[in-house]
VEXDREN-2710 file (C-alpha; in Angstrom, 1 decimal):
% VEXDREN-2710
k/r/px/py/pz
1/UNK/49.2/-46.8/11.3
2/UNK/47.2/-43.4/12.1
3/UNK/47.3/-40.6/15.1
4/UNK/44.7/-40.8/17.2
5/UNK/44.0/-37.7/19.8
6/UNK/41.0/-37.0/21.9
7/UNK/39.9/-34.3/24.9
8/UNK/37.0/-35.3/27.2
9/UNK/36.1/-32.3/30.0
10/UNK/38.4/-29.7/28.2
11/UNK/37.9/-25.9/30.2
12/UNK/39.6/-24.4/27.5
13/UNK/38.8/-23.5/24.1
14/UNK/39.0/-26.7/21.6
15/UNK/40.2/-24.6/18.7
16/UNK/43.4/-23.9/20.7
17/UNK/43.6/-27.2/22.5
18/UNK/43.7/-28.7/18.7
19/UNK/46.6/-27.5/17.9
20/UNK/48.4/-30.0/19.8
21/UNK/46.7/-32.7/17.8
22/UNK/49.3/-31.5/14.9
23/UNK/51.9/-32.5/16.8
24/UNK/51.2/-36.1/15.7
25/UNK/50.5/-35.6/11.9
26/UNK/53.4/-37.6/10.5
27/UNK/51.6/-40.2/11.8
28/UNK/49.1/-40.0/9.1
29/UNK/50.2/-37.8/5.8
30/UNK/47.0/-38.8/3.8
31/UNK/43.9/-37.2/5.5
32/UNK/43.0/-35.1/9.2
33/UNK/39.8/-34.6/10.8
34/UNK/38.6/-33.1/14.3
35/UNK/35.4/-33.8/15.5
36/UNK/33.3/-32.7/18.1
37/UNK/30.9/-35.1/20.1
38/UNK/27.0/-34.3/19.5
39/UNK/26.1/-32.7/23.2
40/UNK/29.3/-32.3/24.5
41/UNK/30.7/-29.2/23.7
42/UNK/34.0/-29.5/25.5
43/UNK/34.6/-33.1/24.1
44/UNK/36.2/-33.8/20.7
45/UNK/38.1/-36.5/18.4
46/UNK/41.5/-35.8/16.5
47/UNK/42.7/-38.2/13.6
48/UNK/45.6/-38.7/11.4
49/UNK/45.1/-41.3/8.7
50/UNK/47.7/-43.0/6.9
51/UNK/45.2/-44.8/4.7
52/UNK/46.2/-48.4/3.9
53/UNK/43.0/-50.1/4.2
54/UNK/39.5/-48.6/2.8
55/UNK/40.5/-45.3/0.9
56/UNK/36.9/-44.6/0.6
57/UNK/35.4/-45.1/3.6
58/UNK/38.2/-45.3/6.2
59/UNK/38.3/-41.7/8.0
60/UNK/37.9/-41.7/11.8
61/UNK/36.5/-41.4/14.2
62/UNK/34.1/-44.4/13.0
63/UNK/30.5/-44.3/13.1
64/UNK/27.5/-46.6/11.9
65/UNK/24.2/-46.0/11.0
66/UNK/23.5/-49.1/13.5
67/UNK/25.3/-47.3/16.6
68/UNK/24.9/-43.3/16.1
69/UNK/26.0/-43.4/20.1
70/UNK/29.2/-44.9/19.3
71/UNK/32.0/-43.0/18.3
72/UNK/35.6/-44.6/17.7
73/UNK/39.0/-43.5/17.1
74/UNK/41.7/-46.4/16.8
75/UNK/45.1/-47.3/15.7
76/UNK/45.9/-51.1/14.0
77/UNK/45.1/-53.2/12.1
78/UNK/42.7/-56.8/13.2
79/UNK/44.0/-59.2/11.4
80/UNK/40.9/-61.4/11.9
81/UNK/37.9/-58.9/11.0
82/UNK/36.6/-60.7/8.0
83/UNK/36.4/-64.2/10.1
84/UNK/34.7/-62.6/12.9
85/UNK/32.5/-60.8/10.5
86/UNK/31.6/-64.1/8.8
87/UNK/31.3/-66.0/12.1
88/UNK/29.1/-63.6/13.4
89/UNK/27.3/-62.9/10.6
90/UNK/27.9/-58.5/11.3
91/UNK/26.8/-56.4/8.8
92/UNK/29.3/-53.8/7.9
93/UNK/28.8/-50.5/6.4
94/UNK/32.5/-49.9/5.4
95/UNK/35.3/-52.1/4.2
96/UNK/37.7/-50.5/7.7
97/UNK/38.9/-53.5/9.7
98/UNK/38.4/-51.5/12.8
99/UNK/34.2/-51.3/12.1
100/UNK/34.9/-54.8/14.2
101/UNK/35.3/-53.1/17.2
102/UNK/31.9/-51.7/17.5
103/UNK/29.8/-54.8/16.3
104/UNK/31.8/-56.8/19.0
105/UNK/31.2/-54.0/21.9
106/UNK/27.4/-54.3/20.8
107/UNK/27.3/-58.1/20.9
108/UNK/29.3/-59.0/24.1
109/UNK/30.5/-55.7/25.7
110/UNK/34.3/-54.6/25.9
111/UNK/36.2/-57.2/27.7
112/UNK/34.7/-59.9/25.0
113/UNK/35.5/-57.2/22.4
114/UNK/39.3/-56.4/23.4
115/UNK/40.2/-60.7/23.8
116/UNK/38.7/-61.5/20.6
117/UNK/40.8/-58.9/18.6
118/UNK/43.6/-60.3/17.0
119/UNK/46.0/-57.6/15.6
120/UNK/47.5/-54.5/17.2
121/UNK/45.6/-52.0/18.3
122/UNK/45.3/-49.0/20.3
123/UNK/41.5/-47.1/21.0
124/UNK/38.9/-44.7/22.6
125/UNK/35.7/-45.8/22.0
126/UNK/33.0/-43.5/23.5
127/UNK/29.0/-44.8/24.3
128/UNK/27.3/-41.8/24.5
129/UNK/24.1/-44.6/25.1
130/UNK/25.5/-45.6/28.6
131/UNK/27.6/-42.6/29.1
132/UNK/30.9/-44.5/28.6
133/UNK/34.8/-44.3/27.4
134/UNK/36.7/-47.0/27.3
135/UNK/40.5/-47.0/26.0
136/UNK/42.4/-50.7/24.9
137/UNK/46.1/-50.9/24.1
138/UNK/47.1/-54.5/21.9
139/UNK/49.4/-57.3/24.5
140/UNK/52.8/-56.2/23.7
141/UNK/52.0/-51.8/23.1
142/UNK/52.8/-52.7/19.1
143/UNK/51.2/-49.3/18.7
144/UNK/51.6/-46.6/21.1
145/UNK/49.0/-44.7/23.5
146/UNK/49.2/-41.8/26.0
147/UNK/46.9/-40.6/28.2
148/UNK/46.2/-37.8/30.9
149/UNK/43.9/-37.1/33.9
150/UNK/43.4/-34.7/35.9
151/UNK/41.6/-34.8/39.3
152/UNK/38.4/-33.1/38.3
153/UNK/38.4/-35.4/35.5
154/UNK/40.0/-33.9/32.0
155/UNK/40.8/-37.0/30.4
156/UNK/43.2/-36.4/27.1
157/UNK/44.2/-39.6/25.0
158/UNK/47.1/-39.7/22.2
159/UNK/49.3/-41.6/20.3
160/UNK/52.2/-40.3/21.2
161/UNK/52.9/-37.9/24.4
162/UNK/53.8/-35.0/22.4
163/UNK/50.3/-35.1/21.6
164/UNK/49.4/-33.9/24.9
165/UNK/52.8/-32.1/26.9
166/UNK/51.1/-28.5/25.7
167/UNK/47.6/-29.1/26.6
168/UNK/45.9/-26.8/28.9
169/UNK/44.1/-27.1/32.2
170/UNK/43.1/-24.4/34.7
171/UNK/43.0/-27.1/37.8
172/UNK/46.2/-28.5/36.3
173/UNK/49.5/-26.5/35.1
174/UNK/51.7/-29.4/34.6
175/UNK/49.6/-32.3/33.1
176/UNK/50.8/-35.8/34.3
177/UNK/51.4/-37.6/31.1
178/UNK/51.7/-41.3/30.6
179/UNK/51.9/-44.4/28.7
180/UNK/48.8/-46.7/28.5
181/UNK/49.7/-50.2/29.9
182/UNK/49.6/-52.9/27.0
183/UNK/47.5/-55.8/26.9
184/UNK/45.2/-53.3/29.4
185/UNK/41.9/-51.4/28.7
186/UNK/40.1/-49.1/31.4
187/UNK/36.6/-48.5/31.9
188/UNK/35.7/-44.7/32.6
189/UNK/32.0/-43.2/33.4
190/UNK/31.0/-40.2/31.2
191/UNK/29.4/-37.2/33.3
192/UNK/26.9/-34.5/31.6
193/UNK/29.8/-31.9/32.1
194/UNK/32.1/-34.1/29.3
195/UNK/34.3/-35.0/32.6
196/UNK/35.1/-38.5/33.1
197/UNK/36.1/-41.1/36.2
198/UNK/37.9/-44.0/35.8
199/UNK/36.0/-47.2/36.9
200/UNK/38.2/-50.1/36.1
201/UNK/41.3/-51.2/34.6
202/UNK/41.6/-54.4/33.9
203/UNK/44.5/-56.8/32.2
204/UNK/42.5/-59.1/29.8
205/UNK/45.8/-61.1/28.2
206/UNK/48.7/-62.1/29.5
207/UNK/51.6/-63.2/26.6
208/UNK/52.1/-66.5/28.0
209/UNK/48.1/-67.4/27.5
210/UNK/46.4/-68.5/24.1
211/UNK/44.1/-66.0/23.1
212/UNK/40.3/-66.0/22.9
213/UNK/40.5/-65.2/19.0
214/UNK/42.6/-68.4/18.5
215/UNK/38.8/-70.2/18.8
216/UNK/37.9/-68.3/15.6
217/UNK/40.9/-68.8/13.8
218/UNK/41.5/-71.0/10.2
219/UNK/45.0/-72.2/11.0
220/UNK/45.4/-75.9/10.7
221/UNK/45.6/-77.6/13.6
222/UNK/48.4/-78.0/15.4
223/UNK/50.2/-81.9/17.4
224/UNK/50.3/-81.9/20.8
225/UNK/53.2/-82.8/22.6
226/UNK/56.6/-81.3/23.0
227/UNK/58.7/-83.8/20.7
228/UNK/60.8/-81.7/18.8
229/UNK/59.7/-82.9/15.5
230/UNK/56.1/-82.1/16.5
231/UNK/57.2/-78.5/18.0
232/UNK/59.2/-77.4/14.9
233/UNK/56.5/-77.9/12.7
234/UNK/53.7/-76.2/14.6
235/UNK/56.5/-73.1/15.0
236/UNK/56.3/-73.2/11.1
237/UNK/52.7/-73.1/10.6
238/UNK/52.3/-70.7/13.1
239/UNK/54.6/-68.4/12.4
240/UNK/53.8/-68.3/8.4
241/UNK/50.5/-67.7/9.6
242/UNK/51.6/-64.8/11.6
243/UNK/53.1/-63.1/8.3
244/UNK/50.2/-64.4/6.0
245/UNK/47.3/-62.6/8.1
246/UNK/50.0/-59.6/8.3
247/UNK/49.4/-59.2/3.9
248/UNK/46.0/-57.2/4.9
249/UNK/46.8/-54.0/3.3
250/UNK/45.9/-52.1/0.2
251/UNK/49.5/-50.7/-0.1
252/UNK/52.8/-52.0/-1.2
253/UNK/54.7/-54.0/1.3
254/UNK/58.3/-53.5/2.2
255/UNK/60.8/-55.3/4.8
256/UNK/64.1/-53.9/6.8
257/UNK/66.6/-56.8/6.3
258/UNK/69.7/-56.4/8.5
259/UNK/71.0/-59.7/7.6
260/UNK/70.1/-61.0/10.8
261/UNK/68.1/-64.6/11.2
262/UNK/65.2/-62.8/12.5
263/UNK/64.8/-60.0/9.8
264/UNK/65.8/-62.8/6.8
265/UNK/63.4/-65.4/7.8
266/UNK/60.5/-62.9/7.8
267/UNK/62.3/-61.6/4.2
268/UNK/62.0/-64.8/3.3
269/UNK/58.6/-66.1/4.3
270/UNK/56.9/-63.2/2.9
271/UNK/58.4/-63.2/-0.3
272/UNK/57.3/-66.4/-0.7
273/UNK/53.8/-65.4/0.1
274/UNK/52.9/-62.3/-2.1
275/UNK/54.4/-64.7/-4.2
276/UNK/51.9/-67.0/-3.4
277/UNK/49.2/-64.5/-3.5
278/UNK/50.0/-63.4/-7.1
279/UNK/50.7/-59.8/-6.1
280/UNK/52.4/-57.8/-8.7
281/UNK/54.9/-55.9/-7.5
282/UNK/58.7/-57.0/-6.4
283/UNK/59.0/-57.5/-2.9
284/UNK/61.3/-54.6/-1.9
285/UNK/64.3/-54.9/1.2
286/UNK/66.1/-52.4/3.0
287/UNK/69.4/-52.1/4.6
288/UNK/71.8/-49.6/6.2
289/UNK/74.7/-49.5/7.5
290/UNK/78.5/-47.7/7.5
291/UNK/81.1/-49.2/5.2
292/UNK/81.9/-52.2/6.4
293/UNK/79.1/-53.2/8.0
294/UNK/78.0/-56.7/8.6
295/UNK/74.6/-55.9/8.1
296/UNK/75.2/-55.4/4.7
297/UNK/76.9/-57.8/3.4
298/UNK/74.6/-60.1/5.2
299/UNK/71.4/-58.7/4.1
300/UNK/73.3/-58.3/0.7
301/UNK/73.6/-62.5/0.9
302/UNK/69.8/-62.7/2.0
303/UNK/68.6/-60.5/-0.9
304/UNK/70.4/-62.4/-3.3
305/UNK/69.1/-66.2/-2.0
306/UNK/65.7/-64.8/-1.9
307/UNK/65.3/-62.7/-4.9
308/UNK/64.4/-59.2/-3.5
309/UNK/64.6/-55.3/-4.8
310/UNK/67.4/-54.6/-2.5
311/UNK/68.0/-51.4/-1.6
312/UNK/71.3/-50.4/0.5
313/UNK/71.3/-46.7/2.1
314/UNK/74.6/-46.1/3.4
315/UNK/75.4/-43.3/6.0
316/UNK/78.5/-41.9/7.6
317/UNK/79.0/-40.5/11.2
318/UNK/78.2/-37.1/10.5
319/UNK/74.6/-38.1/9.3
320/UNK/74.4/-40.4/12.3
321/UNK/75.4/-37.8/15.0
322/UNK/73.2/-34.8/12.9
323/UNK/70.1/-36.7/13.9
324/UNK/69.9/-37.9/17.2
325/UNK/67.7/-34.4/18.4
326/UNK/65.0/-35.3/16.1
327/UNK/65.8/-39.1/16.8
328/UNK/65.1/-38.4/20.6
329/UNK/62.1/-36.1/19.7
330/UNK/60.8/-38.7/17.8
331/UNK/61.2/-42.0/20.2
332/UNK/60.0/-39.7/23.4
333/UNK/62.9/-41.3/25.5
334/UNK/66.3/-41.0/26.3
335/UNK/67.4/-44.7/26.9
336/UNK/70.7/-45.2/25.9
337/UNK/70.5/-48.5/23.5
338/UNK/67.3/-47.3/22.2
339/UNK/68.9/-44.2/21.2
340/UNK/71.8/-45.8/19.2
341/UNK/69.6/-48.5/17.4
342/UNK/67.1/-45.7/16.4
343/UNK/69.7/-43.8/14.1
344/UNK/70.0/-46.4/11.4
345/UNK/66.1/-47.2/11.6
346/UNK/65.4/-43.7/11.5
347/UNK/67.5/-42.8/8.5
348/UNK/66.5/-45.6/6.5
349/UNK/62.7/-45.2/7.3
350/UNK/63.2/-41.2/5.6
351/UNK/65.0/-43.2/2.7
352/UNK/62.1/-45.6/2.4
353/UNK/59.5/-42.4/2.1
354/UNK/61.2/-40.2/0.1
355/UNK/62.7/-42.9/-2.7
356/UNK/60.0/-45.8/-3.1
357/UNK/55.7/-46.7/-2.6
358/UNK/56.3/-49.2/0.1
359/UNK/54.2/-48.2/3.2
360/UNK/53.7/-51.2/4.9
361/UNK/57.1/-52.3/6.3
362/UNK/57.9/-55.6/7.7
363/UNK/60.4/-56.5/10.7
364/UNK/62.3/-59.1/12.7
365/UNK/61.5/-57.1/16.2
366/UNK/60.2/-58.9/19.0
367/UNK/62.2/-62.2/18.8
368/UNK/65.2/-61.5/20.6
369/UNK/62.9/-61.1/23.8
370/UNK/60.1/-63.9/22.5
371/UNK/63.1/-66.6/21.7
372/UNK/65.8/-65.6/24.2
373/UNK/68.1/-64.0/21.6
374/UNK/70.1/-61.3/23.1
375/UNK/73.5/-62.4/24.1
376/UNK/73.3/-62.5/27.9
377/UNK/71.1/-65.4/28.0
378/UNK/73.8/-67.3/27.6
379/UNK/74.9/-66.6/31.3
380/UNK/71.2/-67.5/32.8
381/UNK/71.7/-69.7/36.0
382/UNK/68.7/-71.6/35.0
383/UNK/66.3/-72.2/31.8
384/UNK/63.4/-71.4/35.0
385/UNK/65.2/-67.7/35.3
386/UNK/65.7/-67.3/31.3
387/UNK/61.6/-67.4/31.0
388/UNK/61.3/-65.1/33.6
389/UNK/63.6/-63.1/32.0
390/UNK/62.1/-63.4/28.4
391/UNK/58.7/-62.2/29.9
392/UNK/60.2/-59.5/31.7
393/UNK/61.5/-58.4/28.5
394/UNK/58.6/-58.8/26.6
395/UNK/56.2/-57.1/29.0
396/UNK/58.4/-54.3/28.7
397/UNK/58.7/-53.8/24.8
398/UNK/56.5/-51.2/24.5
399/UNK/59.4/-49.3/26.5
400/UNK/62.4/-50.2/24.3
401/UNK/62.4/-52.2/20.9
402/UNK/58.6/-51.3/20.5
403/UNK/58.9/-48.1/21.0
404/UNK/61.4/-47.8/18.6
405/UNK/60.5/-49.0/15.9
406/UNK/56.8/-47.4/15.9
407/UNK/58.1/-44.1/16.6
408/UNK/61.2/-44.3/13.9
409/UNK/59.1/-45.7/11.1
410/UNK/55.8/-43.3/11.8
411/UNK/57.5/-40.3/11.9
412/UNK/58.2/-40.7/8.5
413/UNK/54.7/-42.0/7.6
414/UNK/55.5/-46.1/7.6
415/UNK/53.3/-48.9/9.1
416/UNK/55.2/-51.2/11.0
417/UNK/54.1/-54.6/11.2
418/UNK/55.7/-57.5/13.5
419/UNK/55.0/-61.0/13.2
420/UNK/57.2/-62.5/15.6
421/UNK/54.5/-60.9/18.5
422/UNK/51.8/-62.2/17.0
423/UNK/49.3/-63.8/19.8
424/UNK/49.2/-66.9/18.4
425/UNK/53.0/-67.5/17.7
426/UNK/54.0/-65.4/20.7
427/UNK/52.2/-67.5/23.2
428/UNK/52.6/-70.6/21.9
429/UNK/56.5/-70.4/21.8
430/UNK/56.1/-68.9/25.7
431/UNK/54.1/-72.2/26.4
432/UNK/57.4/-74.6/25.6
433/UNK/59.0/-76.6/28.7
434/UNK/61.7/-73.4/29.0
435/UNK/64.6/-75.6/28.8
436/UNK/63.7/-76.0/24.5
437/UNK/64.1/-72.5/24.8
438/UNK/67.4/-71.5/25.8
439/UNK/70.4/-70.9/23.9
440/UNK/72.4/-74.7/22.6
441/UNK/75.9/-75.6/21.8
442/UNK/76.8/-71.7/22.8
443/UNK/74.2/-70.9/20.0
444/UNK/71.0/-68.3/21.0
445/UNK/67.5/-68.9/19.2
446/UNK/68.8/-72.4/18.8
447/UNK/64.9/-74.0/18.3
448/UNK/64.2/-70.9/16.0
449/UNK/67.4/-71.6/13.9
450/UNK/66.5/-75.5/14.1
451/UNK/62.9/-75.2/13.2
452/UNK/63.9/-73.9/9.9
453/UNK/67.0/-75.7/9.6
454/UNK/65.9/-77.6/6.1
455/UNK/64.1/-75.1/4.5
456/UNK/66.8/-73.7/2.6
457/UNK/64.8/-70.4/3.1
458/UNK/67.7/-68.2/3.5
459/UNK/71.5/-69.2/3.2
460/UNK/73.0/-71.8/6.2
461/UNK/75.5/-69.3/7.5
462/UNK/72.8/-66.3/7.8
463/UNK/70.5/-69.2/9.7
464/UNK/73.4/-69.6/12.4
465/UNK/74.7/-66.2/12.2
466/UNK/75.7/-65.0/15.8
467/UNK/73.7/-62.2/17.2
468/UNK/74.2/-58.8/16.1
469/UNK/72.6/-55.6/18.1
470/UNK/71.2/-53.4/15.1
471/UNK/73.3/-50.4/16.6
472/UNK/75.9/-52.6/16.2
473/UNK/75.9/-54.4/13.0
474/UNK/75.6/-51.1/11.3
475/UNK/78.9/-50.4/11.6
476/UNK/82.2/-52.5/11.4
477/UNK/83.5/-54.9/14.4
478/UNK/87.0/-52.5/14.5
479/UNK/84.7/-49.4/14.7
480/UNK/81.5/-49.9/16.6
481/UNK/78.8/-47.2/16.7
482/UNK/78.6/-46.7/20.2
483/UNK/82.3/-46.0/20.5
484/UNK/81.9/-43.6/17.2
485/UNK/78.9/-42.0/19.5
486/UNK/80.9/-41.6/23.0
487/UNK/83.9/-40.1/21.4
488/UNK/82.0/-37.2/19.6
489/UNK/79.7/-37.0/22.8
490/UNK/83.4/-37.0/24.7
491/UNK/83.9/-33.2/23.7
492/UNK/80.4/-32.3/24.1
493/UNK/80.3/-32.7/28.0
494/UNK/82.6/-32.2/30.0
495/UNK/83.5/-33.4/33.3
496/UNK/82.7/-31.1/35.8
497/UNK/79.3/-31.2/34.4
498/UNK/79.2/-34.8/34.5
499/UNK/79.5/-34.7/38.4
500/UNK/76.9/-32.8/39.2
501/UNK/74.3/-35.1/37.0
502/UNK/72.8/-36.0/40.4
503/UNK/71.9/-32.6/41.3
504/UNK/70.9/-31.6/38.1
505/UNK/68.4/-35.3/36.7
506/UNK/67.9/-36.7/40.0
507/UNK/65.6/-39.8/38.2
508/UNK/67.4/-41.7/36.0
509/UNK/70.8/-40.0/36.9
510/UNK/73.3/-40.6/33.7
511/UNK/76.2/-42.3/34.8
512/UNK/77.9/-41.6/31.2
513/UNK/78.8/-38.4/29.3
514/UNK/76.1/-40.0/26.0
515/UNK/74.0/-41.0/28.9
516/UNK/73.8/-37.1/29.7
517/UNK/73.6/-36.1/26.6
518/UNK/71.2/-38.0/25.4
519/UNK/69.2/-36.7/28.4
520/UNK/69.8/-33.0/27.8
521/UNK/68.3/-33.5/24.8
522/UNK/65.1/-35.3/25.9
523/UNK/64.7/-32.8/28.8
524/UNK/64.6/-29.5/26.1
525/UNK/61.8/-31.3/23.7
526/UNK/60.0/-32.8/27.4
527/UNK/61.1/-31.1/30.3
528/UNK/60.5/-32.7/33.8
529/UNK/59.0/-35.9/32.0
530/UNK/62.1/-38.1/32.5
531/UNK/59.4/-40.7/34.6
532/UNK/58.1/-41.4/31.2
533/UNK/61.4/-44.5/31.1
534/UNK/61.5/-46.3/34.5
535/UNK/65.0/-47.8/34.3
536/UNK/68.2/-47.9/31.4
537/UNK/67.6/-51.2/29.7
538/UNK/70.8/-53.4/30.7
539/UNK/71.8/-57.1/30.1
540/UNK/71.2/-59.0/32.6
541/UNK/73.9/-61.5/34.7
542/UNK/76.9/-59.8/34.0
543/UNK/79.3/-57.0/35.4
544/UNK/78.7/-55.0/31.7
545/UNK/78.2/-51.5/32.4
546/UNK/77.3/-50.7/28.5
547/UNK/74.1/-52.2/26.5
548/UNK/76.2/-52.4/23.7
549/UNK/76.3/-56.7/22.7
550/UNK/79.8/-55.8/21.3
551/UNK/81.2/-55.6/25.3
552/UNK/80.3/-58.6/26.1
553/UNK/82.4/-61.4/26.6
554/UNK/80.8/-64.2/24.7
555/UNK/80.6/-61.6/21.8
556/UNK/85.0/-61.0/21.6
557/UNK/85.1/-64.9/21.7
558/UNK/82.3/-65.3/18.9
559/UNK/84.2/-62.8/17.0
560/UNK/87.9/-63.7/17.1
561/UNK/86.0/-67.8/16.3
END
């Protein structure tokens, strides 16, 4: 996990343009660097490093003696850089997994280079040979890029938009800023005056199709077929391959364990493996919650089945409600759910930095959209319109759940990883007839739950515990978050200020008071940016008018059961 920040065509002076690069530096704490591009005097690279992979040789942006034209500046980790290496029998210069990139652009050119990458990722790579940019973004957005251009061709690049807001242009006083597509890269000519034009962008992977890299790859084979038997178990190799590649780190792993089936089976699985891998440390697990939370006391059960450090941070409303303007700095949005299930991942990711030496942190996200998990797919008229839904959803992650948890974890100087969107896992589970895929026997993630029903990996009632939002289960069932949230936000806004919202945030328009104040909030740290979220995320095929899993009805009759 690093910042990466780069101008292209800049009129104004790159010493002052620079300084937005700092916006970005909690991204990486260990090391900065800018550097400006041999010829081009207006053109330069910023980078943050959060070193967890080659201490020595590892700063960006990376060159090779092979390719002095190249210059790259990326964000990931490629899980499969030692297999390509060996396949294609690439000399490296450094030990950096991202060196990769540039031996694959070399040998096939980008499109082979961005399908045969298996990891998350997020880049500018510059040819200064054939007068070339080229930017990439990983299938799901895992890790985050912005960009800007301007008509006469001032391209600015960042990890996150407040990288870029401030930036200066004479052609351009308010600089259109906005998210990179995932699973996209875009080819852009280089002119002598350090301007660029875009040329191409092109989707190369779509979640539902096996990627290229998955011809390169060491896992065993997997059964054809759909019979159950046969689909459990390739779920199983797959997905403790998806956490075994994910070990690729020089820093101590972590894991966030809400006591949730997702979170606890990755708890689990990769316990197992550094155990398996004879690495010396304890595996150490996080939870948070209020008193009385289900979270803890679940992930209080897992941590005791599995044999983890646990670690508990509690936090009271106060603390909660005290951080949401640096929460909604951080995230760069003002959607309501995200909001709420930021807090607790916020506060425990400052807990994690300040009290411990685990950096790379582990997480359950990406399932509930992957394996049909949130609640209201058990009201889908059809297992047809559940797939649709689940790759709406996770087309969209880099919006919501993504978002979140990069932004919540990096701003205090964590890696994220997330091997439930792993390619090879993702897409095989999105290539299963879709009726094996929706929820059983009133039960969502029923496969998921089944697949490991023997294992005795984590405890039998945390295997078929009930979905909980994370906003949710932070808190007790009497006394849920969101309620704790809309009646301090009740005295904060009043009415008559409610009805004019539509005058006032005429995208978007909040149709709550915490929908408007969550929005005041976003509009002082990114005024007239509010395009950056196309839509509230919503459950879908119901009359709910909250995110919130708790108002649903299949939630009161799982609770009162």
């Amino acid at each position: 996990m690093c910042g990466i920040w780069a101008l292209f065509g800049s009129d104004d002076c790159l010493s002052v343009q620079c300084l937005s690069a700092m916006k970005i530096a909690h991204r990486g704490p260990d090391a900065f660097r800018f550097e400006n591009v041999n010829g081009y005097t207006n053109c330069c690279f910023g980078f943050h490093r959060l070193a967890v992979v080659d201490q020595l040789f590892g700063m960006q942006p990376i060159r090779v003696k092979k390719y002095p034209y190249l210059w790259l500046c990326y964000n990931g980790e490629i899980y499969n850089h030692k297999k390509l290496q060996h396949h294609f029998e690439f000399e490296y210069q450094t030990k950096v997994d991202g060196e990769i990139i540039l031996h694959l652009y070399d040998k096939g050119g980008i499109e082979q280079t961005v399908c045969m990458l298996d990891g998350v990722f997020a880049f500018i790579l510059l040819d200064t040979a054939n007068k070339k940019v080229f930017l990439g973004r990983d299938t799901y957005g895992v890790r985050p890029l912005f960009k800007a251009v301007t008509e006469d061709g001032f391209l600015a690049v960042c990890s996150e938009a407040k990288g870029l807001i401030n930036l200066k242009h004479s052609m351009t006083p308010f600089l259109k800023v906005e998210p990179f597509l995932p699973g996209h890269y875009e080819v852009l000519d280089l002119k002598p005056n350090g301007k660029v034009a875009s040329v191409e962008m092109v989707k190369y992977h779509h979640c539902r199709d096996e990627p290229l890299h998955a011809l390169y790859d060491s896992v065993e084979k997997l059964f054809p077929g759909f019979e159950i038997e046969t689909v459990k178990n390739n779920i199983r190799i797959l997905f403790d391959n998806a956490i075994k590649k994910r070990l690729m780190t020089d820093r101590r792993i972590g894991c966030l364990l809400s006591g949730g089936l997702d979170s606890s089976l990755v708890a689990a699985i990769l316990l197992k493996q550094l155990k398996e891998a004879q690495v010396q440390y304890p595996l150490q697990t996080f939870a948070i919650g209020m008193e009385d939370s289900p979270d803890l006391l679940a992930a209080r059960k897992v941590a005791n089945h599995i044999g983890s450090e646990h670690h508990e941070v509690l936090f009271n409303s106060e603390e909660g409600i005290q951080v949401l303007d640096e929460v909604i700095f951080s995230l760069e949005t003002y959607d309501i759910t995200t909001v709420r299930a930021s807090v607790g991942m916020y506060l425990i990711s400052k807990y994690i930095r300040k009290n411990t030496d685990s950096i790379v942190i582990f997480s359950g996200e990406g399932s509930d959209e992957l394996t049909q998990g949130y609640i209201y797919f058990h009201k889908a008229p059809s297992p047809e319109k559940a797939e649709e839904e689940s790759e709406r959803l996770l087309k969209e992650l880099y919006l919501f759940d993504v978002l979140r948890a990069d932004r919540t974890t990096a701003a205090h100087g964590l890696e994220l990883r997330v091997p439930f969107l792993d390619h090879r896992f993702s897409s095989y589970y999105m290539s299963l007839p879709p009726n094996m895929r929706i929820p059983k026997n009133g039960i969502e993630k029923h496969l998921l739950r089944e697949t490991f029903e023997d294992s005795n990996l984590i405890p039998k009632e945390i295997l078929w515990r009930p979905k909980e939002a994370f906003s949710d289960g932070i808190t007790s069932v009497k006394n849920s978050w969101f309620r704790i949230l809309q009646e301090y936000i009740d005295h904060q806004v009043d009415d008559a200020v409610m009805a004019s919202a539509a005058q006032k945030f005429a995208v978007n328009t909040p149709k709550t008071k915490e929908g408007y104040y969550y929005r005041q909030i976003f509009e002082r740290h990114y005024p007239g940016r509010a395009d950056w979220l196309p839509h509230y995320w919503m459950p879908k095929w119901t009359s709910a008018t909250d995110p919130s899993a708790r108002t649903l009805t299949h939630y009161k009759a799982t609770a009162k059961a």
